[in-house]
N, CA, C and O of each residue as an XYZ file, in Angstrom:
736
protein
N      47.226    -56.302    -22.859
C      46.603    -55.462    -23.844
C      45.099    -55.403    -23.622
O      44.669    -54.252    -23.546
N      44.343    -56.218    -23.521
C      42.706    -56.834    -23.403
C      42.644    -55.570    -21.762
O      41.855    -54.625    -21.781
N      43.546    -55.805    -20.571
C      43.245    -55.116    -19.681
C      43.297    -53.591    -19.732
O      42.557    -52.806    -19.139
N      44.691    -53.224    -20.862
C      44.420    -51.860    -20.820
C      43.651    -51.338    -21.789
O      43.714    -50.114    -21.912
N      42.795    -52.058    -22.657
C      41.690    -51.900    -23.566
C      40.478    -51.338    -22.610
O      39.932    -50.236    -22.669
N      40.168    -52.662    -21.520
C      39.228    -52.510    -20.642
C      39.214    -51.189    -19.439
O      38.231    -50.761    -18.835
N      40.868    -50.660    -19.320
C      40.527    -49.806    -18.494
C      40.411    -48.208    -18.870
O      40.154    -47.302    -18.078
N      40.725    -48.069    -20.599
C      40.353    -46.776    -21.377
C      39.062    -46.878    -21.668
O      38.332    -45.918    -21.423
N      38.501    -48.144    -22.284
C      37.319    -48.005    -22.205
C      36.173    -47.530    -20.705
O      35.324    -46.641    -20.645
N      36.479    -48.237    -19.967
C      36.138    -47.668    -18.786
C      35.661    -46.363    -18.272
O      34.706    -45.766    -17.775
N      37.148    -46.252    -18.772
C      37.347    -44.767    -18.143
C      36.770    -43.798    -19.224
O      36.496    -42.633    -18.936
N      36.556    -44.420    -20.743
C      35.500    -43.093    -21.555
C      34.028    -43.396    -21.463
O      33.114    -42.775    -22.005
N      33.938    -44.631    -20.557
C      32.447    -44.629    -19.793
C      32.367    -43.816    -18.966
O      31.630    -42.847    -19.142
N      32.955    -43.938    -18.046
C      32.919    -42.995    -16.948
C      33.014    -41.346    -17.127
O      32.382    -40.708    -16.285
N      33.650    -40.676    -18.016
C      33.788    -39.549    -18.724
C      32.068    -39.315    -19.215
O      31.235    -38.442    -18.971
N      32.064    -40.249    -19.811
C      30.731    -40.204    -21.202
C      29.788    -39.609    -19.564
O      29.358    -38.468    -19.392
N      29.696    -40.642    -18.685
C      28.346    -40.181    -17.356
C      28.614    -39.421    -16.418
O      28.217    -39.665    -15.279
N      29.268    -38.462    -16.687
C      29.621    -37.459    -15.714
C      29.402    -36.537    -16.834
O      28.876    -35.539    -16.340
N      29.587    -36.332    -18.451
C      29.073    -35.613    -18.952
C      27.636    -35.494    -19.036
O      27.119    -34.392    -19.224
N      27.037    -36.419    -18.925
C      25.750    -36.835    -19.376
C      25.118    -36.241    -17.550
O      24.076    -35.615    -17.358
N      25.825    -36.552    -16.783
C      25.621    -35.683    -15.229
C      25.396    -34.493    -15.415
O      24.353    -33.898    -15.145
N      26.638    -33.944    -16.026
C      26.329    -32.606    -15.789
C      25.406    -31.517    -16.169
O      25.009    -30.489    -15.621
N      25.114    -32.369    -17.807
C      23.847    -31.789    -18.757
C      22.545    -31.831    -18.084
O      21.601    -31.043    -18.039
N      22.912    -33.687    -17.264
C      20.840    -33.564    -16.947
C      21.221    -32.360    -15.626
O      20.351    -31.489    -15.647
N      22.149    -32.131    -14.645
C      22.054    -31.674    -13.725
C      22.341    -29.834    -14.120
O      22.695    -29.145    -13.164
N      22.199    -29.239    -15.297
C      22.097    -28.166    -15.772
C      20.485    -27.838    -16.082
O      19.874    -26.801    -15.824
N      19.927    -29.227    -16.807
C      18.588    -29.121    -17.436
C      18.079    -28.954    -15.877
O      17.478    -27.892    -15.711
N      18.179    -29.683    -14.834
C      17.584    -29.766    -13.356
C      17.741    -28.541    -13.006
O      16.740    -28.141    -12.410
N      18.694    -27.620    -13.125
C      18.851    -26.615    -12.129
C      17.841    -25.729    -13.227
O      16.748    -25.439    -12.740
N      18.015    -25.388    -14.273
C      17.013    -24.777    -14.925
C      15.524    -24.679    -14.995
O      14.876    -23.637    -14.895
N      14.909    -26.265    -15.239
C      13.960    -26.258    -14.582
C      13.550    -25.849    -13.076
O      12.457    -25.394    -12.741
N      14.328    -26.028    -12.488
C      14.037    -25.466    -10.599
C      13.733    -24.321    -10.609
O      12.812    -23.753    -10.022
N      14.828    -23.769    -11.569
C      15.012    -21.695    -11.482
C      13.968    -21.709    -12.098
O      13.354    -20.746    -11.639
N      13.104    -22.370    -13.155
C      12.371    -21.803    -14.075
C      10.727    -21.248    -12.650
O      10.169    -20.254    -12.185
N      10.691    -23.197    -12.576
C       9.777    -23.282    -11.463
C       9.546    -22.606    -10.230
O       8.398    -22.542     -9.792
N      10.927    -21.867     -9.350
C      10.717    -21.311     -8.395
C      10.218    -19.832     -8.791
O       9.607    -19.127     -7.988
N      10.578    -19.366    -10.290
C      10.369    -17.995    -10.161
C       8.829    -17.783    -11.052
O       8.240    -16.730    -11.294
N       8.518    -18.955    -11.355
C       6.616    -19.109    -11.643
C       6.066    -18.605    -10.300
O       5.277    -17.663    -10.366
N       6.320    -19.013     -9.305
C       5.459    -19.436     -8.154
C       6.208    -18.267     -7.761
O       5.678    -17.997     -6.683
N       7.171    -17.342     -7.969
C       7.212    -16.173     -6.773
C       6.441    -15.395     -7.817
O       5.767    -14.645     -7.111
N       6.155    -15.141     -8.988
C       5.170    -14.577    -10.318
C       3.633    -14.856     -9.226
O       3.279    -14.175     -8.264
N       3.117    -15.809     -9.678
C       2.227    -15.870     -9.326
C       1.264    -15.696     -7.695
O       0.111    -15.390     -7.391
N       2.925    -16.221     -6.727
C       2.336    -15.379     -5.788
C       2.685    -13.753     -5.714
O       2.344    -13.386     -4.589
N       3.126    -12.846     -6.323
C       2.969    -11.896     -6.271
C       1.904    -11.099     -6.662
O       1.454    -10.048     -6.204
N       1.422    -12.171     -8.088
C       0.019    -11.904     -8.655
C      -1.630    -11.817     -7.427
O      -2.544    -11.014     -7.239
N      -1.311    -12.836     -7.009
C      -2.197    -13.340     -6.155
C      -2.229    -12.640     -4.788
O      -3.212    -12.512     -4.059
N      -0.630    -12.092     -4.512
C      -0.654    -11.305     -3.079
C      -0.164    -10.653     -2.388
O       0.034    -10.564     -1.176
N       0.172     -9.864     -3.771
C       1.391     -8.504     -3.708
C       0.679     -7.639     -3.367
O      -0.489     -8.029     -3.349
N       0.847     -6.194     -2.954
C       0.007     -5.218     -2.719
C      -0.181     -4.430     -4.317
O       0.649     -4.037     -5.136
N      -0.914     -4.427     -4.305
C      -1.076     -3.823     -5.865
C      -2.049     -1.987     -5.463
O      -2.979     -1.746     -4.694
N      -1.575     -1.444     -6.024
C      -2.394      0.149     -5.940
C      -4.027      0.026     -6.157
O      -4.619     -0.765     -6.890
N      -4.564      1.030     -5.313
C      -6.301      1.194     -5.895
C      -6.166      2.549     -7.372
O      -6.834      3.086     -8.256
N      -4.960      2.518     -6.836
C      -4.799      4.342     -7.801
C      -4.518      3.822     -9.287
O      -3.570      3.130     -9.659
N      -5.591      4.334    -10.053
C      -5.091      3.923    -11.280
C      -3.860      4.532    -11.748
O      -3.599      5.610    -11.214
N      -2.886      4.023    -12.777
C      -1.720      4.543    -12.684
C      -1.564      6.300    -13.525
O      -0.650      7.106    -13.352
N      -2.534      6.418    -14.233
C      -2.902      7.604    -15.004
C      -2.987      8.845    -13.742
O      -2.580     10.002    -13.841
N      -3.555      8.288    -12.719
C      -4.025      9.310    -11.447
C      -2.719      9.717    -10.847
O      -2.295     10.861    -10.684
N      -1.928      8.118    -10.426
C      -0.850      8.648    -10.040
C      -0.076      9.098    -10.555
O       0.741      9.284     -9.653
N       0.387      9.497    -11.513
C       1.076     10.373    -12.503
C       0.828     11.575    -12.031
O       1.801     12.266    -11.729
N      -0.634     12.158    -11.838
C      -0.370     13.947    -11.293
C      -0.116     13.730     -9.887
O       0.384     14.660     -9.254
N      -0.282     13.056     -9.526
C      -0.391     13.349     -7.978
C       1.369     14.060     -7.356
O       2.409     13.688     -7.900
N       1.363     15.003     -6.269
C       2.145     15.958     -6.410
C       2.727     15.489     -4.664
O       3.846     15.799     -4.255
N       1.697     14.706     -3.829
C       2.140     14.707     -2.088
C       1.891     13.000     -2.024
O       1.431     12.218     -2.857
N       2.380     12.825     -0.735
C       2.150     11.746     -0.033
C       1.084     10.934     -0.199
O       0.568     11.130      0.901
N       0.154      9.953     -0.891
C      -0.928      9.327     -1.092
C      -0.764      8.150      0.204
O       0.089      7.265      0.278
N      -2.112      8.525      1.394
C      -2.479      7.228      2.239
C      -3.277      6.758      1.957
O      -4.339      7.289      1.630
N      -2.984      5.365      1.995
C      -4.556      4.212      1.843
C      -4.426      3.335      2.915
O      -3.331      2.919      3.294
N      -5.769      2.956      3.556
C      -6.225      1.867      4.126
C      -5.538      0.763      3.858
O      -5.163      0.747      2.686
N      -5.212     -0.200      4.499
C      -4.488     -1.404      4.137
C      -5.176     -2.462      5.511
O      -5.539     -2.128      6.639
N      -5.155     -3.809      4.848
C      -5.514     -4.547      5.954
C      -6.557     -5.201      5.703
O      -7.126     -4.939      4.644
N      -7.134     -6.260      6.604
C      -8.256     -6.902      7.258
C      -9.608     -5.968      7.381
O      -9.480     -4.827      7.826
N     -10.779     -6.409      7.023
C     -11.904     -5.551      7.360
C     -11.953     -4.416      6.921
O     -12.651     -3.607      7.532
N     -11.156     -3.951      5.603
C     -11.399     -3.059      4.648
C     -11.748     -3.474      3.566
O     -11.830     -4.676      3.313
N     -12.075     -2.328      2.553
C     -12.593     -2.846      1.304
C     -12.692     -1.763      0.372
O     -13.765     -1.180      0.220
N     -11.413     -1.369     -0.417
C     -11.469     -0.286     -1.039
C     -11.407     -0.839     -2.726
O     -10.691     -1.702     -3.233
N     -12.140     -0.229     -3.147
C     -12.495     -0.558     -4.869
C     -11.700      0.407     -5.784
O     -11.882      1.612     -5.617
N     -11.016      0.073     -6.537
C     -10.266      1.001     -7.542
C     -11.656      2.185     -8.230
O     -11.504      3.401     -8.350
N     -12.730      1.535     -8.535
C     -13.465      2.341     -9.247
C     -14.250      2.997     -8.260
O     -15.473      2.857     -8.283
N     -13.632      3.774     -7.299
C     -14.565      4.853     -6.230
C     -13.458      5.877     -6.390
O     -13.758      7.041     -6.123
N     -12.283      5.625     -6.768
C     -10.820      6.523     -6.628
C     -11.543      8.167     -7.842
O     -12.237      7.939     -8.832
N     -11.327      8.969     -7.604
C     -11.626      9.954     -8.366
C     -10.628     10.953     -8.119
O     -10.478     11.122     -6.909
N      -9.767     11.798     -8.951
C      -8.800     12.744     -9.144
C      -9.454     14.591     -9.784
O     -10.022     14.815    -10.853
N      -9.103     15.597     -8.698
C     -10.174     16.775     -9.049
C      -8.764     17.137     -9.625
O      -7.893     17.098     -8.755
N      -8.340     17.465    -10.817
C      -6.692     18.125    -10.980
C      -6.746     19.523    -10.877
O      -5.725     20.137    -10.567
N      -7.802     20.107    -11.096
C      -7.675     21.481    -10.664
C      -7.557     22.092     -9.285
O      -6.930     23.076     -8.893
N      -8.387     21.172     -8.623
C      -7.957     21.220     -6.705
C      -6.991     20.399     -6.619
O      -6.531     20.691     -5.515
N      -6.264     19.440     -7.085
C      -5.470     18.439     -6.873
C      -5.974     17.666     -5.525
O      -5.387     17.658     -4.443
N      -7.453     16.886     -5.916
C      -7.779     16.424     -4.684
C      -8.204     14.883     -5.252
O      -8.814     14.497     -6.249
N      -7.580     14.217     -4.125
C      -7.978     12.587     -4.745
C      -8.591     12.097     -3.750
O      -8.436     12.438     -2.578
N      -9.452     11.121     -4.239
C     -10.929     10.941     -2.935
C     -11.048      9.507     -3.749
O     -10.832      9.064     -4.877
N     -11.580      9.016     -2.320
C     -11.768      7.165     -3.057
C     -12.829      6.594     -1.524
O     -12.731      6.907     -0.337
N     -13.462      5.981     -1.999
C     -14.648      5.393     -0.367
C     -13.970      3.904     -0.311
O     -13.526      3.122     -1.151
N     -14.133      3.918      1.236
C     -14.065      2.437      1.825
C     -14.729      2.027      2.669
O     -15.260      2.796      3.471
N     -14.905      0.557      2.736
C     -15.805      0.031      3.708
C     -15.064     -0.430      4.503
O     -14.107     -1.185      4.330
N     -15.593      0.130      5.671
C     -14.469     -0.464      7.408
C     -15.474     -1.224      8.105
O     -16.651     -0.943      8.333
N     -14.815     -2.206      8.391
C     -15.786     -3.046     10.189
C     -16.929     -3.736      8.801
O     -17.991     -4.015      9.358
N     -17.025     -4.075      7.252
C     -18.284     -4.561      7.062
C     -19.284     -3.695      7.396
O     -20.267     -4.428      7.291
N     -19.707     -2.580      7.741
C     -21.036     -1.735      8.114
C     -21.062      0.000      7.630
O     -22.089      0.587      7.288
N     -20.142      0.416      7.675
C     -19.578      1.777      7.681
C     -18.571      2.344      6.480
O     -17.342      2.298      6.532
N     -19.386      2.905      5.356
C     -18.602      3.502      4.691
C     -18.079      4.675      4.873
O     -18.649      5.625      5.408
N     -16.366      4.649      4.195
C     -15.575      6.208      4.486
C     -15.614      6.645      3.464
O     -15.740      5.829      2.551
N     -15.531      8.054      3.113
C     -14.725      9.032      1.996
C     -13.836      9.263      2.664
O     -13.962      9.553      3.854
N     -12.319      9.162      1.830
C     -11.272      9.679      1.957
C     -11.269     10.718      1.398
O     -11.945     10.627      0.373
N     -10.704     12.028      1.585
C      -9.913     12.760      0.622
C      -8.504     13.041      1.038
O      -8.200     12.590      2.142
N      -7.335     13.870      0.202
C      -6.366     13.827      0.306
C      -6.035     15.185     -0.581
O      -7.062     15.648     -1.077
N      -4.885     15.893     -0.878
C      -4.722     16.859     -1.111
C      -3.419     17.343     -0.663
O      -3.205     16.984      0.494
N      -2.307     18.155     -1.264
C      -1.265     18.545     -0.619
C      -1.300     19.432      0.330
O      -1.905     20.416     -0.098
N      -0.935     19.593      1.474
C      -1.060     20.466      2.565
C      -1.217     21.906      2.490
O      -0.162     22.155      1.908
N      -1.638     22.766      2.619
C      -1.712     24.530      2.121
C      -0.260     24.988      3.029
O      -0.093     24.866      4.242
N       0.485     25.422      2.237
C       2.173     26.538      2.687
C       2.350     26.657      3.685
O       3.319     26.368      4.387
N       0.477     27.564      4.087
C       0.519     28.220      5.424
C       0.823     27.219      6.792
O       1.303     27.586      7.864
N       0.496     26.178      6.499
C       0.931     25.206      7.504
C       2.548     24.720      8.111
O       2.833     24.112      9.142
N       3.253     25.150      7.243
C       4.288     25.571      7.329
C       5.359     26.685      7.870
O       6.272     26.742      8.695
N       4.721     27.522      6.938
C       5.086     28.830      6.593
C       4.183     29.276      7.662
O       4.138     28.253      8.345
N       3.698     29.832      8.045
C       3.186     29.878      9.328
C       2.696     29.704     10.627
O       1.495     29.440     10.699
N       3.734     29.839     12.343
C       3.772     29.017     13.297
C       2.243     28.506     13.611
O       1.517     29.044     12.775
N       1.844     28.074     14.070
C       0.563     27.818     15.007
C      -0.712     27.317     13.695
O      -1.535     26.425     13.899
N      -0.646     27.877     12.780
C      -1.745     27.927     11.982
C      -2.572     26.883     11.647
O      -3.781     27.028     11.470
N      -1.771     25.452     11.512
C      -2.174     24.354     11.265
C      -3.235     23.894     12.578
O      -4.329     23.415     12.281
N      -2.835     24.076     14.109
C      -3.475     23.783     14.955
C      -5.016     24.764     14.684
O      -6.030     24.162     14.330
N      -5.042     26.223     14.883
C      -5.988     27.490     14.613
C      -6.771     26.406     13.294
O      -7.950     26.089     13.445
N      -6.153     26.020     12.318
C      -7.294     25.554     11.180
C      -7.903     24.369     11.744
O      -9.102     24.404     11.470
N      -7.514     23.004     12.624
C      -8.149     21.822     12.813
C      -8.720     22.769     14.070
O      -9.878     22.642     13.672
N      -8.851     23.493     15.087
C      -9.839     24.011     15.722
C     -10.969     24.910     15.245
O     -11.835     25.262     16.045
N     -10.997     25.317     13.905
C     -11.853     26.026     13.169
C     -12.712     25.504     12.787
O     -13.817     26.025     12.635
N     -12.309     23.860     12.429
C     -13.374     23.332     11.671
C     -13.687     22.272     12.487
O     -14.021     21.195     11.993
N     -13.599     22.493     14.064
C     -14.265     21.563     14.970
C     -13.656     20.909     15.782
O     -14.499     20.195     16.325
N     -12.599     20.698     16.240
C     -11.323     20.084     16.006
C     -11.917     19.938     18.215
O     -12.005     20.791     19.099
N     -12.084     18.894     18.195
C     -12.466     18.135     19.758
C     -11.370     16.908     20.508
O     -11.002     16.837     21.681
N     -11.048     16.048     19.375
C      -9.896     15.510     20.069
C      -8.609     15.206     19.372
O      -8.601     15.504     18.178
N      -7.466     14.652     19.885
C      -6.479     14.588     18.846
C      -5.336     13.187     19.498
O      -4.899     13.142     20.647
N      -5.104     12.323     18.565
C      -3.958     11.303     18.972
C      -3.120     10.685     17.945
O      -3.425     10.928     16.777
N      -2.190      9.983     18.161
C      -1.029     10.029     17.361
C      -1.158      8.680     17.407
O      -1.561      7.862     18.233
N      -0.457      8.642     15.675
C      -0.844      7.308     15.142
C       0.869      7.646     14.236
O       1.600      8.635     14.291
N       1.027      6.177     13.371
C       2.279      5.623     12.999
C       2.560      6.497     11.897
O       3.672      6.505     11.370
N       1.579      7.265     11.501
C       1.962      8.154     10.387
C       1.593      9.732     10.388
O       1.557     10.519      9.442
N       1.275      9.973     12.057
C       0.977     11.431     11.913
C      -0.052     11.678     13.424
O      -0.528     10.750     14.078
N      -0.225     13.184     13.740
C      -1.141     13.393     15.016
C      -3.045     13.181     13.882
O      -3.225     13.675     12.769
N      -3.856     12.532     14.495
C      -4.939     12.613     14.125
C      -5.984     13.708     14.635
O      -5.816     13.923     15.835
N      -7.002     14.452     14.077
C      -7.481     15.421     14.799
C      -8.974     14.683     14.590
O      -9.394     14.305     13.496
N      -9.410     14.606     15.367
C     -11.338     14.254     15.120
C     -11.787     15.159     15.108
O     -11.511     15.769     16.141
N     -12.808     16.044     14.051
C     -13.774     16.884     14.100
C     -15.301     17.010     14.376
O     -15.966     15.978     14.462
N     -15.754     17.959     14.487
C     -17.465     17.648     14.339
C     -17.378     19.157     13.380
O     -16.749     20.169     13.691
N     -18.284     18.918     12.037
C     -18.238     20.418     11.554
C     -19.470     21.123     12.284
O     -20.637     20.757     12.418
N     -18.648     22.505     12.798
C     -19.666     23.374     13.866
C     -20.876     23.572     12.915
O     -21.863     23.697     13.641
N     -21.229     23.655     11.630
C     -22.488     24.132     11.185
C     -23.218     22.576     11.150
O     -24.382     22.755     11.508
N     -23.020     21.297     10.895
C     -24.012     20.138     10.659
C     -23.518     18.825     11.500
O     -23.659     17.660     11.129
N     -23.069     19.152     12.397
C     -22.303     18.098     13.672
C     -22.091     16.870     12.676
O     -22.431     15.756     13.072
N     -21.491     17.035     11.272
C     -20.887     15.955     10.909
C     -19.571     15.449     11.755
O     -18.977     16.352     12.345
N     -18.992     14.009     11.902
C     -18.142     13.997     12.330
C     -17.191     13.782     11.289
O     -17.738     13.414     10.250
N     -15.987     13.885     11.220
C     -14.505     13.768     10.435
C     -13.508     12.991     10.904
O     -13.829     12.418     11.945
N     -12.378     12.749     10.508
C     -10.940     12.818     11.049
C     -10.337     13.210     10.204
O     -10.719     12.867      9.086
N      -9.178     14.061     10.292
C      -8.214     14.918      9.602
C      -6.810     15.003     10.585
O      -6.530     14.876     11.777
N      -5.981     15.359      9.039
C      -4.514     15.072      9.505
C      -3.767     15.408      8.674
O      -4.021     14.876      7.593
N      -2.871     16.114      8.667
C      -1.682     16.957      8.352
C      -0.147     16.409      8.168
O       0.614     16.930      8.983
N       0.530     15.395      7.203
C       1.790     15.324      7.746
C       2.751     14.645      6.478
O       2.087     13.792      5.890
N       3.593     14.739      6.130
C       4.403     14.701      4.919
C       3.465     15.014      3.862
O       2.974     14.295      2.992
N       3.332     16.172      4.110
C       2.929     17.368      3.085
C       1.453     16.992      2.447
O       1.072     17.759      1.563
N       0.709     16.060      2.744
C      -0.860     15.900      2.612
C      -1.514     15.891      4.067
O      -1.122     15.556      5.185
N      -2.777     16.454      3.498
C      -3.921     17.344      4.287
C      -4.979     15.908      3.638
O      -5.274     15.500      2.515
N      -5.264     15.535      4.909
C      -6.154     14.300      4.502
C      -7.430     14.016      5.670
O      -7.333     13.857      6.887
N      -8.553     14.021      4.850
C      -9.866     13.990      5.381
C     -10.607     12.617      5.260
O     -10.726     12.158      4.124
N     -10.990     12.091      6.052
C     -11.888     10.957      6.010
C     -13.079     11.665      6.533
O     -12.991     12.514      7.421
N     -14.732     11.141      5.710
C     -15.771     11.216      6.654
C     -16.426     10.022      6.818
O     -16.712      9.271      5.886
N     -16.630      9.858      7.774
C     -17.380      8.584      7.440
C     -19.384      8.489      7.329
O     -20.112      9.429      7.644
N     -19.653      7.749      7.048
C     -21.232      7.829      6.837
C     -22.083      7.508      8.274
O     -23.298      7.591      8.450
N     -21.419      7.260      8.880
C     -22.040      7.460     10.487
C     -20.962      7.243     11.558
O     -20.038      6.431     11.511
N     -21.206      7.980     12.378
C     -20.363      8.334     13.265
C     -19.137      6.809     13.921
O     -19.585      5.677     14.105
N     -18.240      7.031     14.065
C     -17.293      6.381     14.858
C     -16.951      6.385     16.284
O     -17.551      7.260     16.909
N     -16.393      5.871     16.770
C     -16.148      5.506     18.367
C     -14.011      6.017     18.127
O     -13.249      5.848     17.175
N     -13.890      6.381     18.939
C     -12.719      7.012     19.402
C     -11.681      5.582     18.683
O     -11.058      5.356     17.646
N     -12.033      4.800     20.139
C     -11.326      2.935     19.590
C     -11.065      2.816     17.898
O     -10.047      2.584     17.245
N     -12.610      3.112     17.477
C     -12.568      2.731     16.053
C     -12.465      3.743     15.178
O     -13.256      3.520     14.262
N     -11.861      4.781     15.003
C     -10.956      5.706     14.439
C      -9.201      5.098     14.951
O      -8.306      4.524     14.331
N      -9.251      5.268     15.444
C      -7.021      4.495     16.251
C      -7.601      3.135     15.234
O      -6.806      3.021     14.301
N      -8.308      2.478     15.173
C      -7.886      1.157     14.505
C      -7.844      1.183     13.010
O      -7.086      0.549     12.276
N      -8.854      2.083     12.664
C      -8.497      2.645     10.967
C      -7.263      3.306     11.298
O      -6.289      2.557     11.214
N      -7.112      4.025     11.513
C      -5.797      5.188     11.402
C      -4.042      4.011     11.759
O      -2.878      4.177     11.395
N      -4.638      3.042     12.505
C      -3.294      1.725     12.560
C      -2.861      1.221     10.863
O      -1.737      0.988     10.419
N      -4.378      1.155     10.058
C      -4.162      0.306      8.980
C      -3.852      1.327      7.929
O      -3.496      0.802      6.874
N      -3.885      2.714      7.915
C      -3.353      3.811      6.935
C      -1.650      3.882      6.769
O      -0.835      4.125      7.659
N      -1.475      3.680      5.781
C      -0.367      3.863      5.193
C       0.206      4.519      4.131
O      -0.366      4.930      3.121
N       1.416      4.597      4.429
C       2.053      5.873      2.845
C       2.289      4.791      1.645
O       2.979      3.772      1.651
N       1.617      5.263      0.789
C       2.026      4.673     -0.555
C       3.281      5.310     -0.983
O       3.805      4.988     -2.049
């Protein structure tokens, strides 16, 4: 009797810590989940890509929006400006530390489409000297024929997009901006 006392008791010890297992090892997994998804929070906070476009802007916007992305840029939310009557969105960046750009951007005009050749006839109109292909489109470099400003411009999922920069660029260093442009 005394032995089979000792071996029910036992055995509602053993019950009792395998319940008492499973609770702390519920509270454990909870805390873990809680903890792992702080730290994917916060690194997303810390180093997610987050927009320069305020979200009010992007609301009209109607084409393809590219931005700079990367190393050795430096684009500020508060340079972003939206014309809604031209539907033109323009924002400055600093490339290389030395050299600021204006972007602009804009949906492509029909005729570029809708009419063969035309798109080439317009980037030779407004200066149009060399041209190379990058991950998101052919690039055209300009000089405008009336004030030998230089440009780059480009045509392709339906935005017409202008960079100028504030002093001239090197061939090299146009392809290395145009590597770090991307479709939002």
């Amino acid at each position: 009797m005394v032995l089979l006392f000792c071996k029910v008791k036992f055995q509602a010890m053993a019950y009792a810590t395998v319940s008492d297992m499973v609770k702390v090892s519920k509270t454990f997994f909870v805390l873990v989940a809680v903890g792992l998804l702080s730290c994917l929070v916060i690194a997303w906070l810390l180093f997610g890509r987050h927009s320069i476009i305020p979200k009010q802007i992007q609301a009209q916007l109607t084409s393809t929006v590219f931005l700079p992305q990367g190393d050795n840029l430096n684009t500020s939310s508060r340079t972003v400006k939206y014309d809604k009557s031209l539907r033109l969105l323009s924002f400055r960046t600093q490339i290389y530390d030395v050299t600021a750009v204006t972007v602009s951007e804009q949906p492509s005009p029909d005729a570029f489409v809708d009419i063969p050749g035309y798109q080439d006839k317009f980037f030779q109109a407004i200066g149009g000297y060399k041209t190379f292909e990058t991950t998101v489109g052919v690039v055209h470099l300009v000089k405008d024929p009336k004030n030998g400003q230089q440009a780059a411009a480009m045509s392709t999922k339906g935005t017409l997009l202008f960079v100028k920069p504030d002093k001239e660029l090197s061939e090299d260093q146009w392809r290395a901006f145009f590597l770090r442009v991307k479709a939002e």
